[in-house]
C-alpha angles and dihedrals in degrees: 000000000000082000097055091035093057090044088054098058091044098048085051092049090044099067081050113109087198081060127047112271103198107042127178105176129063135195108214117194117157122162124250086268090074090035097103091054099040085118099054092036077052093050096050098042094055091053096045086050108039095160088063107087103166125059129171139160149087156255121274127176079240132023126207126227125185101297095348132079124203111218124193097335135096107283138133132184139211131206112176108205115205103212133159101263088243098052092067145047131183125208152173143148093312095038106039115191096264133192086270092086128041108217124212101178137353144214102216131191120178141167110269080218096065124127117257087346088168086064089037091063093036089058097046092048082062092054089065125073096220090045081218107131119171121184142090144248117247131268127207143145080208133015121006111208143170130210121217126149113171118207088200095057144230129312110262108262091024104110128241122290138208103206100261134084148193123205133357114052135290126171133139118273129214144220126221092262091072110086115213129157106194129182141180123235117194126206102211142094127213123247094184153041127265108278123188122226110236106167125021143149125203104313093338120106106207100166131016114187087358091301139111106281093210096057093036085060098049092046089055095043090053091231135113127215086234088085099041104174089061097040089059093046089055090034085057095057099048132091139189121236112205142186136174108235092215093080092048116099108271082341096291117167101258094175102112127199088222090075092233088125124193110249086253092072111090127191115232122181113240099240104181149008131205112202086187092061093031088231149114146244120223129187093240138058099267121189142184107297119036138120120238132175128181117249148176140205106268119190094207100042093055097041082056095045096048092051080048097060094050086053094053086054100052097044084053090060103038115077113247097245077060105059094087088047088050103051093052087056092067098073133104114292105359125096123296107274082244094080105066082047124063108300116262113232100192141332124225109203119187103173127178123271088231088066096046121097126031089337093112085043113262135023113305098359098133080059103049091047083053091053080044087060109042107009137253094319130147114272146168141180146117142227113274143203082234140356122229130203134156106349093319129091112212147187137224083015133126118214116205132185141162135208106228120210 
């Protein structure tokens, strides 16, 4: 019944001069309560669409359609992208991203229990020219799938495959014809002020600003190990935001207190203190050398980045002489800001679990301050285990981007 229902609505906005009318790439998210039948929802959808030969996505725990998200109950969601055949490849385990296509930028979706995945999304940011990946990684309380059905076929010696795929990574990758802007939007304000790591091993923070790291977080935190029960509370709700210096301009610090992070800052959970060592445990590899703040989820901040972050869009696409033009369409009653900029085609959205749900305050209220932010524009995702963009994968993090025409 979700399948037909969803066909439904396509075949009407097919006929449609103002939708594309001869597809040949889908987008698949369902969530995990589909997952057990992804084979069979794979299997009915290629033969009701036989003109879509490319097909490529995930499992979430929630999906995301146009202005509605669909939380913890069974859901998928379909966009149909109308792209020139040499301007994108799909792959996957059976059809690896060869020397034939030269990738400029990639949707990627991947198992969270892949081996070195880190390594896996790093390698694959090298593959494209632009080193810009978005995507997720599934989520899922049963099977964790991914969808990829190439039109153009399997490697030779590769094996057959059904469509649909467990472990390692899969996506849809584009050629410099496809015109996207993305951006990453983060969720957390800072507590603290910008510390430098001075001595580390591993995951282990040993020194910030040539301190202890243990005492220099208590002391931020404002608690003390002498009431142990509250300090873990505090120490559970806080995160770590990081950055390498190295990718920062001249080595300048780019953590802001604002909480408007560079998309080099990534969020790690703290995981573990020594009181011994007077250090802390990070869930991510920290040297010598970066920057780190505390920081917590914070409702408001990430309701006004997100709406940040559409703006930005929007000012990308619009020409400068516009802007003005732009800003006055916003308002109540008069036409989306998008249409005195270049005209967006579509969005892909994967935002964190950890946002999903009443996080943002009500039901659906990431996605209506999303249509806040670009407009009424179609637009499909899912929440994710983790949220990739550029090179990084992050956490309590939404990823946006839009196809422009």
């Amino acid at each position: 019944m979700a399948a037909a229902l969803v066909l439904a609505q396509l075949r009407a906005q097919m006929v449609s001069s103002s939708y594309a009318s001869a597809p040949t790439l889908a987008l698949l998210y369902i969530t995990d309560h589909y997952a057990a039948v992804a084979q069979d929802l794979l299997e009915y959808l290629q033969a009701e669409l036989p003109l879509v030969t490319d097909w490529a996505g995930t499992v979430g725990v929630g999906v995301v359609a146009n202005n509605v998200e669909y939380w913890d109950e069974p859901a998928l969601g379909i966009m149909l992208l109308d792209l020139p055949s040499d301007q994108y490849r799909v792959f996957s385990g059976v059809a690896p991203l060869g020397m034939g296509f030269e990738a400029h930028t990639a949707l990627v979706h991947a198992d969270g229990k892949a081996m070195d995945l880190t390594g896996l999304i790093e390698e694959m940011a090298e593959r494209t020219e632009s080193g810009y990946l978005f995507g997720g990684i599934a989520s899922s309380r049963g099977r964790s799938v991914q969808f990829a059905v190439g039109g153009n076929g399997n490697v030779r010696g590769q094996g057959a495959a059904s469509g649909v795929f467990s472990g390692g990574m899969s996506g849809v990758a584009f050629g410099r014809g496809v015109g996207l802007v993305s951006r990453v939007t983060q969720g957390c304000t800072p507590v603290s002020r910008v510390h430098r790591v001075t001595r580390a091993t591993r995951n282990v923070v040993l020194e910030l600003d040539h301190a202890p790291a243990l005492d220099v977080m208590l002391a931020d935190l404002g608690i003390s190990l002498d009431k142990p029960s509250e300090a873990l509370d505090v120490v559970r709700a806080t995160l770590v935001g990081m950055l390498h210096v190295s990718s920062a301009t001249g080595g300048a610090t780019t953590l802001k207190r604002t909480g408007n992070f560079g998309d080099d800052v990534v969020m790690r959970h703290i995981i573990g203190v020594d009181p011994a060592q007077r250090s802390m445990a990070v869930s991510d590899q920290a040297e010598g050398g970066f920057e780190l703040v505390f920081c917590r989820r914070n409702v408001q901040a990430a309701s006004a980045d997100l709406l940040r972050i559409g703006a930005e869009i929007r000012e990308e696409l619009a020409p400068h002489e516009d802007l003005l033009e732009a800003a006055h369409a916003t308002a109540p009653g008069r036409p989306d800001a998008q249409q005195a900029a270049r005209s967006i085609a579509g969005a892909v959205y994967v935002s964190c679990t950890a946002r999903g749900g009443a996080h943002f305050g009500g039901a659906s209220a990431e996605m209506h301050l999303l249509r806040r932010a670009l407009g009424d524009v179609p637009l499909v995702g899912f929440f994710a285990g983790g949220e990739i963009a550029r090179k990084h994968l992050y956490s309590y993090t939404g990823v946006l981007t839009v196809f422009t025409r």
